[in-house]
C-alpha positions in Angstrom: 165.8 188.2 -6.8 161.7 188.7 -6.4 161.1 188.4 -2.2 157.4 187.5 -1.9 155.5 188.7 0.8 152.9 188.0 2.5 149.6 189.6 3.6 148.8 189.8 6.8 145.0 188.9 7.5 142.8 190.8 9.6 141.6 188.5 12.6 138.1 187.3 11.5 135.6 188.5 14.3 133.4 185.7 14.9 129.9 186.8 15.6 126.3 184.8 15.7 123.4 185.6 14.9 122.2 186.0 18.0 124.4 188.6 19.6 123.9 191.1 15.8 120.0 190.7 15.8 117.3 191.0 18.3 114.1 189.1 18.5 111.1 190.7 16.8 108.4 190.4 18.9 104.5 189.3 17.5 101.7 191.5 17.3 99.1 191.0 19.4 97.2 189.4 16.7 99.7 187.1 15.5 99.4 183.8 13.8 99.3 181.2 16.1 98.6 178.4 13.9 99.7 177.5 10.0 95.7 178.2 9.2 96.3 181.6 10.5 98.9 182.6 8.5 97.3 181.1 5.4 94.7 183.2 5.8 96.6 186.4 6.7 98.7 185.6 3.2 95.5 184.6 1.4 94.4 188.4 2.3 97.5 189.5 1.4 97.7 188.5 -2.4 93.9 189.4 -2.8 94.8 192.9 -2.2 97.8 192.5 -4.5 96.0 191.2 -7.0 93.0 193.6 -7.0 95.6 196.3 -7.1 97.1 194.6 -10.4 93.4 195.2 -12.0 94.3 199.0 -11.4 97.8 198.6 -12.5 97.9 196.4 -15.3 95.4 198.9 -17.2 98.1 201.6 -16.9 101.2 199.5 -18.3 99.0 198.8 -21.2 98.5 202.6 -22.0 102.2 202.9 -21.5 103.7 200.2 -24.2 104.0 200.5 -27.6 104.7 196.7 -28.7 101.9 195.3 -29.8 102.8 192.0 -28.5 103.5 193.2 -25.2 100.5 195.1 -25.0 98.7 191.9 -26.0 100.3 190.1 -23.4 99.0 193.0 -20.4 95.8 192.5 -21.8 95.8 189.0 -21.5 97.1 188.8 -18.3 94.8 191.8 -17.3 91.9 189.5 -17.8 93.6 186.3 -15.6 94.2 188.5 -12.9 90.5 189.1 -13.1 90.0 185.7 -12.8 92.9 185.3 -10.1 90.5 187.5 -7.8 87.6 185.2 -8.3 89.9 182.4 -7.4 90.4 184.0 -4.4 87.4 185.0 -3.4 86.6 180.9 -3.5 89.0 180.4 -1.3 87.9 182.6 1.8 84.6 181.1 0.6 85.7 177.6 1.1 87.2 178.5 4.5 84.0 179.7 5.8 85.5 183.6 5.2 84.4 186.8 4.0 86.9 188.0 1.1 88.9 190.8 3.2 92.1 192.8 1.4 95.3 193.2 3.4 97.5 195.8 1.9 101.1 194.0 0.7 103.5 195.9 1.2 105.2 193.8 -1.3 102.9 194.3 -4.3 103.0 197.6 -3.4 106.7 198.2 -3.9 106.5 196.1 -7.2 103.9 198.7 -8.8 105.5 202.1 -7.8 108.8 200.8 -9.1 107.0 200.0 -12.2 104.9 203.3 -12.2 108.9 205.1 -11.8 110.7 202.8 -14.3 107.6 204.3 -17.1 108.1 207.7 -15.9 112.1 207.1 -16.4 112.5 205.8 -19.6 110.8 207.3 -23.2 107.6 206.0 -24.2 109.0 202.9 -27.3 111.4 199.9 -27.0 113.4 201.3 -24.2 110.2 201.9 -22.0 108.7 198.9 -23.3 111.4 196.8 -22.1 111.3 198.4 -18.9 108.0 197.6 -18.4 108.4 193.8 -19.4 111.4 194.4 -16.1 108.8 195.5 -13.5 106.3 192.8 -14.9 108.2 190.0 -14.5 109.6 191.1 -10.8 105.8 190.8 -10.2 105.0 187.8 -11.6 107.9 186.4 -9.7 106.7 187.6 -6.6 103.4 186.2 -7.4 105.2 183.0 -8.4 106.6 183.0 -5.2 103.9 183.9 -3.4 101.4 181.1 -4.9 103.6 178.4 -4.7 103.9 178.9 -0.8 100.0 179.1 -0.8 99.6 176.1 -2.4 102.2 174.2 -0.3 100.3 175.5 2.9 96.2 174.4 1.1 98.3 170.9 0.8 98.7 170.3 4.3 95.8 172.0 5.4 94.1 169.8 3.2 91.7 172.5 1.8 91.8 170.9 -1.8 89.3 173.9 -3.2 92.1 176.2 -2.1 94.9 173.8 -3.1 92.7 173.5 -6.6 92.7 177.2 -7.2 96.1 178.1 -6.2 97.6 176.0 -8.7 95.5 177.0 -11.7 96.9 180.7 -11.0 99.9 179.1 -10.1 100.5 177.7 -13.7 99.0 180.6 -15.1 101.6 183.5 -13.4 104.5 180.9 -14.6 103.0 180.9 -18.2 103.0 184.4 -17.9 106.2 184.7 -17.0 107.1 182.8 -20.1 105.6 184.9 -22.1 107.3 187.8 -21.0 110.6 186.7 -21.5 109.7 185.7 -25.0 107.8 189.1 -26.4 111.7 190.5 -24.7 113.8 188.1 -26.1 112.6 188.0 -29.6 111.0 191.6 -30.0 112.0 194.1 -28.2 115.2 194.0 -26.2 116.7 194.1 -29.5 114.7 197.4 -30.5 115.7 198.6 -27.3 119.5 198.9 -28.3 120.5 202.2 -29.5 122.0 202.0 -33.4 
């Protein structure tokens, strides 16, 4: 006859938040205000997207795929455009266009820069470089959405206009990422 036993469980340690993290305190230069921190993100992704002029040029050199290097091109050329956007922004708010590095954007194109040095130059390299594209245009996704969300209820409709035209136009290029991968090159990309 089968005895069944049973596992003891470990007593669960109850723990809040409070007691594992401390407070981070502000900078001295901290937002105080939504409209502070708007404009401190607004700096934020126009240095990310002035770095992606240097970028983008450099993932182009790097694929093979004719479709994906179409795609880099064309989105080489919105991001152009995304700049402008931006600078109509800080215009709109009375502001002098000013870059804050993000440290975000930042990460995204060194992993990109490594994931081209790791891989040979073809599908599998290709593919990779579709991988650190998209993590970008999500981040960007990310990124304008909030933007746009803050022009709304700051009611600063020239921002609010212009976020959501790059908005739309990250998400489209999103899109066509996945579908130069999906019906191109993921499928190269497999060893035979």
């Amino acid at each position: 006859m089968e005895t069944k036993t049973k596992a003891k469980k470990a007593p669960v340690k109850k723990t809040t938040a409070s007691k594992t993290t401390s407070k981070i305190p502000a900078k001295k230069n901290a937002a105080k205000e939504l409209k502070d921190l708007f404009e401190d993100s607004l700096k934020d992704i126009y240095w990310a997207e002035k770095a992606l002029t240097k970028a983008l040029p450099k993932m182009y050199k790097n694929a093979t795929e004719k479709k994906l290097k179409s795609a880099i091109e064309q989105h080489l050329a919105e991001t152009q455009i995304h700049v402008k956007r931006l600078e109509e922004c800080f215009a709109s708010l009375g502001k002098k266009a000013q870059a804050k590095k993000c440290d975000a954007m930042q990460g995204l194109i060194d992993e990109g820069k490594s994931i081209m040095e790791e891989t040979e130059p073809g599908p599998v390299r290709d593919a990779g470089i579709i991988a650190a594209a998209q993590k970008v245009e999500h981040y960007e996704i990310a990124t304008y959405g909030t933007l746009a969300a803050y022009a709304k209820i700051l009611q600063e409709k020239t921002c609010l206009k212009n976020l959501l035209a790059t908005l739309n136009e990250e998400k489209q290029c999103d899109e066509l990422l996945t579908k130069v991968a999906d019906t191109t090159l993921n499928s190269k990309a497999i060893k035979k």
